[in-house]
Structure formats: C-alpha cells, structure tokens
N, CA and C atoms as an extended XYZ file, in Angstrom:
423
Properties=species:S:1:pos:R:3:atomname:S:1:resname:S:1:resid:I:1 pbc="F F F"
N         4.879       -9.208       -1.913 N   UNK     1
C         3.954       -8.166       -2.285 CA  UNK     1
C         3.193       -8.572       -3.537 C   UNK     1
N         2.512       -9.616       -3.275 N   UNK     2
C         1.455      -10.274       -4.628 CA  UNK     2
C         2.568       -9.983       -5.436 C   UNK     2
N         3.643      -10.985       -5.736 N   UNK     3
C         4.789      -11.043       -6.831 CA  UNK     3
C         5.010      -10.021       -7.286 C   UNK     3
N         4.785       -9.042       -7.085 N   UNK     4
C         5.568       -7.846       -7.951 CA  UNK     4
C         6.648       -6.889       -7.075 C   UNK     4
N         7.329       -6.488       -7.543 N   UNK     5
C         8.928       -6.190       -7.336 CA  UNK     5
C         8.198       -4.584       -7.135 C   UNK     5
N         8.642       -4.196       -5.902 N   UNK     6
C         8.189       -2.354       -6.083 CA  UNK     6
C         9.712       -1.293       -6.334 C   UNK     6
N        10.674       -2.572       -6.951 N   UNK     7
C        12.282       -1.947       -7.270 CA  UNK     7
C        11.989       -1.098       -8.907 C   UNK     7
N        12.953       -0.365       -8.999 N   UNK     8
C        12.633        0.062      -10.315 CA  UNK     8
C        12.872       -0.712      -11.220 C   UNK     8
N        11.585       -0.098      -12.372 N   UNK     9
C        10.852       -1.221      -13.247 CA  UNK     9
C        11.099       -0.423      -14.772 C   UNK     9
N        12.047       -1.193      -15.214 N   UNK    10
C        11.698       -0.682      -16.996 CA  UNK    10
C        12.499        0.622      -17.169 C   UNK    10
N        13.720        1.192      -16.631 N   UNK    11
C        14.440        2.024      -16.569 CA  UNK    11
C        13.080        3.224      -15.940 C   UNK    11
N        12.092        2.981      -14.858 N   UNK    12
C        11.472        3.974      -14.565 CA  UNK    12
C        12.071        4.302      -13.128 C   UNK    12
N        11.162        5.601      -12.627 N   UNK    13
C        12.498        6.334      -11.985 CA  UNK    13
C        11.246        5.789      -10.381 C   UNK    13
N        11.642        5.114       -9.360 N   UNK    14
C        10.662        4.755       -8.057 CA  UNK    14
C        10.299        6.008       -7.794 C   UNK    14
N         8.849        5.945       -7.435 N   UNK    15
C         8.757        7.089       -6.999 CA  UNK    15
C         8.532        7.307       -5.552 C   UNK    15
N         8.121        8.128       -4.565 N   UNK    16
C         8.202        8.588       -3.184 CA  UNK    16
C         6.836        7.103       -2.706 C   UNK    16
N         5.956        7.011       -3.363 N   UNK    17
C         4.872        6.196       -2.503 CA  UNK    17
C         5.486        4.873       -2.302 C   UNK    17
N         6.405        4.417       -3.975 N   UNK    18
C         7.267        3.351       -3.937 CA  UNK    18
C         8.388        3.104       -2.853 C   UNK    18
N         8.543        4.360       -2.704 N   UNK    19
C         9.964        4.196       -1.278 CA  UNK    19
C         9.534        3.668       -0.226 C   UNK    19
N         8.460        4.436        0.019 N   UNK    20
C         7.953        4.224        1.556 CA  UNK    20
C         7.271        2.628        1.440 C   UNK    20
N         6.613        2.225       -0.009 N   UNK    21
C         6.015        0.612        0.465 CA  UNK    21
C         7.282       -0.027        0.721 C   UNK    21
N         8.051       -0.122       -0.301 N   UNK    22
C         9.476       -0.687       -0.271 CA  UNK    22
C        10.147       -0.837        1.150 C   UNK    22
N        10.172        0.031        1.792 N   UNK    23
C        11.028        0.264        2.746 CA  UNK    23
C         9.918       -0.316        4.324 C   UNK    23
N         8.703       -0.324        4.211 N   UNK    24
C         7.797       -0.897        5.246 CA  UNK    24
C         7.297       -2.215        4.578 C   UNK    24
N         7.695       -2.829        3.069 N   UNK    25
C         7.683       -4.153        3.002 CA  UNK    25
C         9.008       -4.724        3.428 C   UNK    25
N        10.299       -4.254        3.539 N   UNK    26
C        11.379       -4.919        3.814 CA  UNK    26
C        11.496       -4.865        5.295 C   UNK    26
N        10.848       -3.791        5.897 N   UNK    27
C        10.631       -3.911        7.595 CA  UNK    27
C         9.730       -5.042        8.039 C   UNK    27
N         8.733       -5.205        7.271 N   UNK    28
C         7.712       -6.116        7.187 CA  UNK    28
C         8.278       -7.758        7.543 C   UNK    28
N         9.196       -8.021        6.482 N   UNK    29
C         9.953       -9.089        5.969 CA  UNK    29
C        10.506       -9.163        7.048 C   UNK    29
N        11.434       -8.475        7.744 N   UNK    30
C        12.351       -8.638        8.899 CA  UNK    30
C        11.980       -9.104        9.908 C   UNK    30
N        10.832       -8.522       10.140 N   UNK    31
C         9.943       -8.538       11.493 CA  UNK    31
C         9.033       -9.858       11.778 C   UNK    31
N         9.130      -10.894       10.328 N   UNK    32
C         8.000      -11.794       10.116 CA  UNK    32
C         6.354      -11.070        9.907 C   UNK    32
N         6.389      -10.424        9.706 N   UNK    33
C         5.332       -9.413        8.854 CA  UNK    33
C         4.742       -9.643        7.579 C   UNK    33
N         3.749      -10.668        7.350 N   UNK    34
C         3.594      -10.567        6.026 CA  UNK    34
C         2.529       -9.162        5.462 C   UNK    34
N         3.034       -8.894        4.434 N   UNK    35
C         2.709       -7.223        4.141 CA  UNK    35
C         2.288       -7.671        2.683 C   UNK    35
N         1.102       -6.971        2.370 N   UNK    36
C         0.388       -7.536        1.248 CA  UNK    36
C         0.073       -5.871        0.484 C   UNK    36
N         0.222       -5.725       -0.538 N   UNK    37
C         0.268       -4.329       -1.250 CA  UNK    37
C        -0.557       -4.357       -2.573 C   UNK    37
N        -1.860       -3.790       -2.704 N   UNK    38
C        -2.150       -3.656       -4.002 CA  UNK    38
C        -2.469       -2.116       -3.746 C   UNK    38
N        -1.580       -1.086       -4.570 N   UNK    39
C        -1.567        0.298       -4.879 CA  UNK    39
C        -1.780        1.064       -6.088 C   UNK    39
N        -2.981        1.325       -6.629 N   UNK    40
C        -3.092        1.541       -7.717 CA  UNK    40
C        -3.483        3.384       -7.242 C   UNK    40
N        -2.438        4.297       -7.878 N   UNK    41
C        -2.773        5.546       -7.614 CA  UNK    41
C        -3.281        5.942       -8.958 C   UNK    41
N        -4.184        6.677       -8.409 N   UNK    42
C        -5.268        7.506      -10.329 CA  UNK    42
C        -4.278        8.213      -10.763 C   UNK    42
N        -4.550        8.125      -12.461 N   UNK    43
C        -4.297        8.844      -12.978 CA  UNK    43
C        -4.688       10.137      -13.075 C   UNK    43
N        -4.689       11.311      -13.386 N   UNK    44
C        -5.591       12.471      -13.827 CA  UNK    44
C        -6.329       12.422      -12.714 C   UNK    44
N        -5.638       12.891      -11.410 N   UNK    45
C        -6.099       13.277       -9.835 CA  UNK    45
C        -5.570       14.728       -9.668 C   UNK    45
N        -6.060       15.333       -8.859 N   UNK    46
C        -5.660       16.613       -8.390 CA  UNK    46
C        -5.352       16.061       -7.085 C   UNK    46
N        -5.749       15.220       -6.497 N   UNK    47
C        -4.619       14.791       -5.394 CA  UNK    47
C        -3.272       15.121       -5.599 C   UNK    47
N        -2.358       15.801       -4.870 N   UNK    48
C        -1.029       15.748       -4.365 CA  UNK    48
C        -0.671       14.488       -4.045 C   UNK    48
N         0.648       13.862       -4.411 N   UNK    49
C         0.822       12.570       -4.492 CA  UNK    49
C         1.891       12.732       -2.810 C   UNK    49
N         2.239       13.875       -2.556 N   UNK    50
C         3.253       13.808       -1.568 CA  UNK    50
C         2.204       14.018       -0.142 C   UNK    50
N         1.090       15.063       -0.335 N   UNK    51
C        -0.140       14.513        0.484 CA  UNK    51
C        -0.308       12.880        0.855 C   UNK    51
N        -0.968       12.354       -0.027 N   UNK    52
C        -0.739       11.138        0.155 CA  UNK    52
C         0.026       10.299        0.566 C   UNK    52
N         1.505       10.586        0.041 N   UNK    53
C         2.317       10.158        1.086 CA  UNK    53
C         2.586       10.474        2.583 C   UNK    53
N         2.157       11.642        2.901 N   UNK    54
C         2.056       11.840        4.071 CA  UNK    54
C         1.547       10.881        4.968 C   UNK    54
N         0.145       10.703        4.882 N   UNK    55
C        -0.947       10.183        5.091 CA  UNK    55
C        -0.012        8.224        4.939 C   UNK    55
N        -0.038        7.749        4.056 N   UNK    56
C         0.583        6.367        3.966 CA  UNK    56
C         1.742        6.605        4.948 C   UNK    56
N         2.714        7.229        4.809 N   UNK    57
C         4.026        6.803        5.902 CA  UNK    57
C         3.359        6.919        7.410 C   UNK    57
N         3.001        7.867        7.962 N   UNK    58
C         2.659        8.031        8.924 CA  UNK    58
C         1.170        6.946        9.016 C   UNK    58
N         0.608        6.068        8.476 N   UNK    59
C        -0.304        5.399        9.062 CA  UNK    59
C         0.210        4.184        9.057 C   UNK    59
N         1.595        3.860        8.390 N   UNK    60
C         2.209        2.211        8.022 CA  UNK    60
C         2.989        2.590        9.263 C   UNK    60
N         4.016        3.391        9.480 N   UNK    61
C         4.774        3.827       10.889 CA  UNK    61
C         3.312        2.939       12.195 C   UNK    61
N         2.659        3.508       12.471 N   UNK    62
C         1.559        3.176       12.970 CA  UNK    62
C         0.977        1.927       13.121 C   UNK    62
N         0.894        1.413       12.100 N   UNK    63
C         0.893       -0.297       11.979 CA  UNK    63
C         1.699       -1.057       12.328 C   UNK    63
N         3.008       -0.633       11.910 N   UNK    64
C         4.296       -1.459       12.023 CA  UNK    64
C         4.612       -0.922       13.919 C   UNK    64
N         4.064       -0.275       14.226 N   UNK    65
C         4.052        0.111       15.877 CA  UNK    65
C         3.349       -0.756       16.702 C   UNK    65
N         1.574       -1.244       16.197 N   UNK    66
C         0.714       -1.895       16.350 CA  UNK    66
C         0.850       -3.065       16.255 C   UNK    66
N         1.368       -4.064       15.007 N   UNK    67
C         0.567       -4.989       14.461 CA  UNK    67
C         1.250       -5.794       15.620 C   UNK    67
N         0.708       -7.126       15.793 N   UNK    68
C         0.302       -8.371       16.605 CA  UNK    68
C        -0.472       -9.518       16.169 C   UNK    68
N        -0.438      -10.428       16.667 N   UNK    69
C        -0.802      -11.670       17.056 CA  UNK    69
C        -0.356      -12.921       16.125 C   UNK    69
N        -0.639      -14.236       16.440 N   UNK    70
C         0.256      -15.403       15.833 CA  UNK    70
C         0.389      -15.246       14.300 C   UNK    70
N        -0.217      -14.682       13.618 N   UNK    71
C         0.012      -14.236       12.189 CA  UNK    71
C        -0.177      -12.868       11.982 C   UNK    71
N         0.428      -12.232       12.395 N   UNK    72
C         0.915      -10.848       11.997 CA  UNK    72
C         1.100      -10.235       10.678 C   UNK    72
N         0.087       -9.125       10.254 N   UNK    73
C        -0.195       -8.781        8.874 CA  UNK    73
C        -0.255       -7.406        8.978 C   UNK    73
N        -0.037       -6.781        7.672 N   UNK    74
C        -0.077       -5.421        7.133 CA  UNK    74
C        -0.570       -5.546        5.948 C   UNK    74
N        -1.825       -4.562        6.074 N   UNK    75
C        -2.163       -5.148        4.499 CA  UNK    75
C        -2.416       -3.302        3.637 C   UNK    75
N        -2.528       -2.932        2.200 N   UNK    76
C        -2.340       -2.029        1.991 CA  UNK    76
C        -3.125       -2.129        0.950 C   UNK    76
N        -4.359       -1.205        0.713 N   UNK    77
C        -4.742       -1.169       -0.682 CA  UNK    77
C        -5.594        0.104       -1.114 C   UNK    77
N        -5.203        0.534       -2.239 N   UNK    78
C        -5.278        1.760       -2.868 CA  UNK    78
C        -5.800        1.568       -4.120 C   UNK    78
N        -7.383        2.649       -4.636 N   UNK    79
C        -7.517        2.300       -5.597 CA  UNK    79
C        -8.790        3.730       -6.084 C   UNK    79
N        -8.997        4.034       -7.011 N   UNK    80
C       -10.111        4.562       -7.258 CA  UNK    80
C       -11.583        3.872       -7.808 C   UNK    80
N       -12.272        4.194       -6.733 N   UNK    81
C       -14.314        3.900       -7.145 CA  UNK    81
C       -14.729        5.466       -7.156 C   UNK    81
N       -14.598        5.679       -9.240 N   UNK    82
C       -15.773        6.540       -9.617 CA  UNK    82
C       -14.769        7.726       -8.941 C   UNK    82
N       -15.187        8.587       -8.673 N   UNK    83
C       -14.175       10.010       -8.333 CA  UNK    83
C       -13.771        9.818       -7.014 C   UNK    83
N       -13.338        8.797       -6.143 N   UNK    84
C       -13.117        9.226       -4.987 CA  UNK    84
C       -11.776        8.364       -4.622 C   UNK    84
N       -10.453        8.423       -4.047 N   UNK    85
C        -9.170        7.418       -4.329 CA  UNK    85
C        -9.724        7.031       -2.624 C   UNK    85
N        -9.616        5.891       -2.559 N   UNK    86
C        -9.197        5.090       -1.822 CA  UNK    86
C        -8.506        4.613       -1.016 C   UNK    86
N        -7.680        4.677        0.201 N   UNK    87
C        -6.640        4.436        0.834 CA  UNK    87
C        -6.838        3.377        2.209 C   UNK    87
N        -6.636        2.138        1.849 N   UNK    88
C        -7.544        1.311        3.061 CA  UNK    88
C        -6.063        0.270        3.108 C   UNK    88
N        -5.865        1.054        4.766 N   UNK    89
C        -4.385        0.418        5.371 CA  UNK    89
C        -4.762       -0.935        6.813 C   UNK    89
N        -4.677       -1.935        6.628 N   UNK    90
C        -4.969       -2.553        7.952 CA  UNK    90
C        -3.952       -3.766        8.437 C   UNK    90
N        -4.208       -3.510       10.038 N   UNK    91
C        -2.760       -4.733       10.463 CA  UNK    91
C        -3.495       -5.996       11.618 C   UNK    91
N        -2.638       -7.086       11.982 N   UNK    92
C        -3.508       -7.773       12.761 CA  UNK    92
C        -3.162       -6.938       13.769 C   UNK    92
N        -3.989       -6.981       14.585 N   UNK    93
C        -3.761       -6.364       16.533 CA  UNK    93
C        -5.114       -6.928       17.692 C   UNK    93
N        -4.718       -7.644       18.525 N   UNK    94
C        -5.177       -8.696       19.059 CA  UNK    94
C        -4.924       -7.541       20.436 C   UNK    94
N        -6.034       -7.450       21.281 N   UNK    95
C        -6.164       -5.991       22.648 CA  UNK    95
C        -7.045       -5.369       22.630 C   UNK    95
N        -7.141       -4.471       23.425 N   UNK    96
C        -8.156       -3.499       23.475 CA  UNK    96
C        -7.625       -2.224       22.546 C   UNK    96
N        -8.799       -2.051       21.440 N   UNK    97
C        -8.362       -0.115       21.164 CA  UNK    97
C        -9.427        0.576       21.554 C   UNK    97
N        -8.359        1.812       22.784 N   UNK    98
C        -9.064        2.432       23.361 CA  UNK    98
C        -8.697        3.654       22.642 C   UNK    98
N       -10.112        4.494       22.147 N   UNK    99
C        -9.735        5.454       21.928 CA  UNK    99
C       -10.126        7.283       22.871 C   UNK    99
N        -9.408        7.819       22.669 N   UNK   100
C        -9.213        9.277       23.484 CA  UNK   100
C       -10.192       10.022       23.676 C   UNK   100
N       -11.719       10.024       23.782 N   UNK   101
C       -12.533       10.874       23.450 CA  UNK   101
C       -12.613       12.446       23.532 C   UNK   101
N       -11.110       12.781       24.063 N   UNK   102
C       -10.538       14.428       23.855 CA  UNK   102
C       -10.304       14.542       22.157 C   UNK   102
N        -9.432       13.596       21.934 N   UNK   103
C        -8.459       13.726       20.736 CA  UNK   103
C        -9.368       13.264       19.701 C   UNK   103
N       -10.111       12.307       20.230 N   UNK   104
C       -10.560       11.070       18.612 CA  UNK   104
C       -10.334       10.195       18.467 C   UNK   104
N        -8.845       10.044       18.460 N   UNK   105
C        -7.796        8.805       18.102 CA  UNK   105
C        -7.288        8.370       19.653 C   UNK   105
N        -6.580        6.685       19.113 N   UNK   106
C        -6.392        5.823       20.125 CA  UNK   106
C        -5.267        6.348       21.537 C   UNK   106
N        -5.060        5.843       22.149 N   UNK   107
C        -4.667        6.202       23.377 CA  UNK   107
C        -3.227        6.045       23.046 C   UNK   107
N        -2.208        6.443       23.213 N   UNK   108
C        -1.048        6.307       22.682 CA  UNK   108
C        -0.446        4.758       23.629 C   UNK   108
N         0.315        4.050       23.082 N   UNK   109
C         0.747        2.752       23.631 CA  UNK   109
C         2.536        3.474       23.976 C   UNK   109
N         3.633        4.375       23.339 N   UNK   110
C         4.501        5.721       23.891 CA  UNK   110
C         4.418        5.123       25.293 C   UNK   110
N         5.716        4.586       25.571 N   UNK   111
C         5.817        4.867       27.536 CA  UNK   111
C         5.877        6.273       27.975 C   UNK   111
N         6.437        7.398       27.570 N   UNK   112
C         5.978        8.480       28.189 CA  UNK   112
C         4.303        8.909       28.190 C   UNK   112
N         4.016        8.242       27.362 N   UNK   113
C         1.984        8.583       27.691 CA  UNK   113
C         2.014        9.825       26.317 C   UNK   113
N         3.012       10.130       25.466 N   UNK   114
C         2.456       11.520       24.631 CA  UNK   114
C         2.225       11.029       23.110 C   UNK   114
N         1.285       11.338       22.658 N   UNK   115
C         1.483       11.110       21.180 CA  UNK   115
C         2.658       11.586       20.175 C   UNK   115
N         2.711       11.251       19.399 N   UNK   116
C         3.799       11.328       18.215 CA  UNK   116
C         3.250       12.260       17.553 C   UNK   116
N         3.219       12.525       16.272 N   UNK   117
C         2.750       14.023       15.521 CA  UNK   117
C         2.048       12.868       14.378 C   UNK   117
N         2.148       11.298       14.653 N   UNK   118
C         1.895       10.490       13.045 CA  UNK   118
C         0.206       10.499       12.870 C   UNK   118
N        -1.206       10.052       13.883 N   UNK   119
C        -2.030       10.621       13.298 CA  UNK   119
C        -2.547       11.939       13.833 C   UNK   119
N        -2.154       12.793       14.121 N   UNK   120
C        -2.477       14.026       13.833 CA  UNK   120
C        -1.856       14.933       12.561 C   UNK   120
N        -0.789       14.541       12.246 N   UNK   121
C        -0.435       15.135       10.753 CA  UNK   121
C        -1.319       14.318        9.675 C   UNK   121
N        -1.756       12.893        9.996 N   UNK   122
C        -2.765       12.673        9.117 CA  UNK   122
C        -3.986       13.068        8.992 C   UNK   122
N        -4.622       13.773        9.907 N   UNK   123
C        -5.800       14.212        9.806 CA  UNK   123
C        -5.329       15.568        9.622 C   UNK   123
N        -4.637       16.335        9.499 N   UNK   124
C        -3.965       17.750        9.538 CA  UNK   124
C        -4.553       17.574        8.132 C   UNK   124
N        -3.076       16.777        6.742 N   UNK   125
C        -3.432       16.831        6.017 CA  UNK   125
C        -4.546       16.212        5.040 C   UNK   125
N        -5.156       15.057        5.578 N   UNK   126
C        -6.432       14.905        5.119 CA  UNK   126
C        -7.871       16.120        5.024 C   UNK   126
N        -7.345       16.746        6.230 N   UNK   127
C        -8.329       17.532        6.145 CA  UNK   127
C        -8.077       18.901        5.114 C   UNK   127
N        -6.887       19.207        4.942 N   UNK   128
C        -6.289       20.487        4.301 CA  UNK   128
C        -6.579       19.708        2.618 C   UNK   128
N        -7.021       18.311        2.079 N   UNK   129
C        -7.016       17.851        0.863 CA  UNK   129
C        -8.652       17.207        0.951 C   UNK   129
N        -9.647       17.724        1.632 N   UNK   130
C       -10.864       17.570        1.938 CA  UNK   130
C       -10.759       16.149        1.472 C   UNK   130
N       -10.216       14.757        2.900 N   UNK   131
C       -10.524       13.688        2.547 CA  UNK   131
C       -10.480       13.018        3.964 C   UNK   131
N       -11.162       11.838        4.729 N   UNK   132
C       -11.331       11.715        5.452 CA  UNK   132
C       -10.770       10.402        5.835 C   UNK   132
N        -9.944       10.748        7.521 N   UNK   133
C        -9.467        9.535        7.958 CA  UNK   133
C       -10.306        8.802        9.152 C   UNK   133
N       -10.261        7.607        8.906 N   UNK   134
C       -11.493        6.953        9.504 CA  UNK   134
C       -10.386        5.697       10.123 C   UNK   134
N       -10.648        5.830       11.492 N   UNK   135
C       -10.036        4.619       12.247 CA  UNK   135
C       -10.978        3.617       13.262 C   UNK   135
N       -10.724        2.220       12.833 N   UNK   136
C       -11.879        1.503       13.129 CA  UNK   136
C       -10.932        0.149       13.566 C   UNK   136
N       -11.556       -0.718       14.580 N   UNK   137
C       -11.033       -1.850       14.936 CA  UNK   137
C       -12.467       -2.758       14.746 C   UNK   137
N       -11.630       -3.843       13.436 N   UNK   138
C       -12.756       -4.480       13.424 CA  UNK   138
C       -12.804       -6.019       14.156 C   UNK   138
N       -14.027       -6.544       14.010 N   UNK   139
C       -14.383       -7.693       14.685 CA  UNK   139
C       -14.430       -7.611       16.520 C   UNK   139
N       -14.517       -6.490       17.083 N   UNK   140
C       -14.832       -6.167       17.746 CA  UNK   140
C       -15.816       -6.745       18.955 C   UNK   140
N       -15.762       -7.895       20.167 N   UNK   141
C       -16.399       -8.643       20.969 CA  UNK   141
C       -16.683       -7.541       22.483 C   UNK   141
C-alpha cells in the first residue's frame, strides 16, 4: 500500500475506513491482488465518515467480486479538489459490462441472477449525503 502500514500508528486508535482498507488490502494480498491505496479524508468535512464508509466497503466488496485479468489490480484513491471529497475506486476486469437499463447498474454476475443490496445501498446513501456515484468501464472497444 505505497509503503505505508494502515496498522495503528503512533499509539493512534485505526479508525473504521482503516479497517475496511486493511482488511481488503490483506484479501488483496491473498488473492495475488495488488491493491494500491492513497486515502486522504478532509479535514473540517460535514461528510459523515461512516457514510463514507458505507459507500467504500460496499464498492471494494464489488471489486474484489470483479477484478480480473493477468495482472489483477485494485486501486483506491481519496482526496479533496477545492470543496468537493473525492472517492475514485478502480479494478482490472477484462469482459463485457453490461449494464441494467431498469436499474442503472451492471447486470449482476450472482448465479441466482439477484443483486446483493452492495450498489444500491451505495447510491441509497450517496444520494441521502447529496454525492454522486458514477460507474464507468474504461477503455472500452
């Protein structure tokens, strides 16, 4: 995770965003996953930090569901430009994404065919913290 340790640091206490990188960089690791993390959360936000976590577990769950191909990546980066925070999560995935034009979002890959509750609780609470989730497959042929 760009050399830095997301274990507790300096008798400080980890906090909830730290659990969840922690715990989807050591899934990461297992899996041959290289997982790359730069997370810088604002200071002096009225963001809810457990919002946010919402939103991060349930979109890394998602990745770590997804990711694919001969170099397999998760990458994570968080940051504020000017008043607006940032949250830009992406994995390799080599296929077609088809997405639902009922729902919005992608077609569930679930052998029973049903979605999970992971992005619809993200757009639940993105939308209840007026901030927007945007899902895109890039490089696209």
């Amino acid at each position: 995770m760009n050399g830095r340790s997301l274990r507790q640091r300096s008798g400080q206490v980890i906090r909830l965003r730290d659990m969840i990188l922690l715990e989807k960089s050591n899934e990461a690791q297992m899996r041959g996953i290289r997982f790359e993390c730069d997370f810088r959360y604002p200071e002096n936000t009225k963001l809810d930090v457990f919002d946010v976590c919402i939103i991060l577990y349930n979109a890394l769950n998602n990745c770590m569901e997804s990711v694919n191909g001969e170099k397999p990546y998760i990458k994570v980066h968080a940051f504020r430009k000017n008043s607006i925070f940032m949250l830009i999560i992406s994995n390799s995935f080599k296929g077609r994404l088809r997405i639902d034009p009922a729902e919005g979002i992608p077609y569930t890959a679930k052998k029973n065919g049903e979605h999970g509750i992971g992005l619809k609780n993200m757009r639940r609470v993105a939308k209840n913290i007026w901030v927007t989730c945007h899902l895109s497959r890039m490089g696209m042929r």
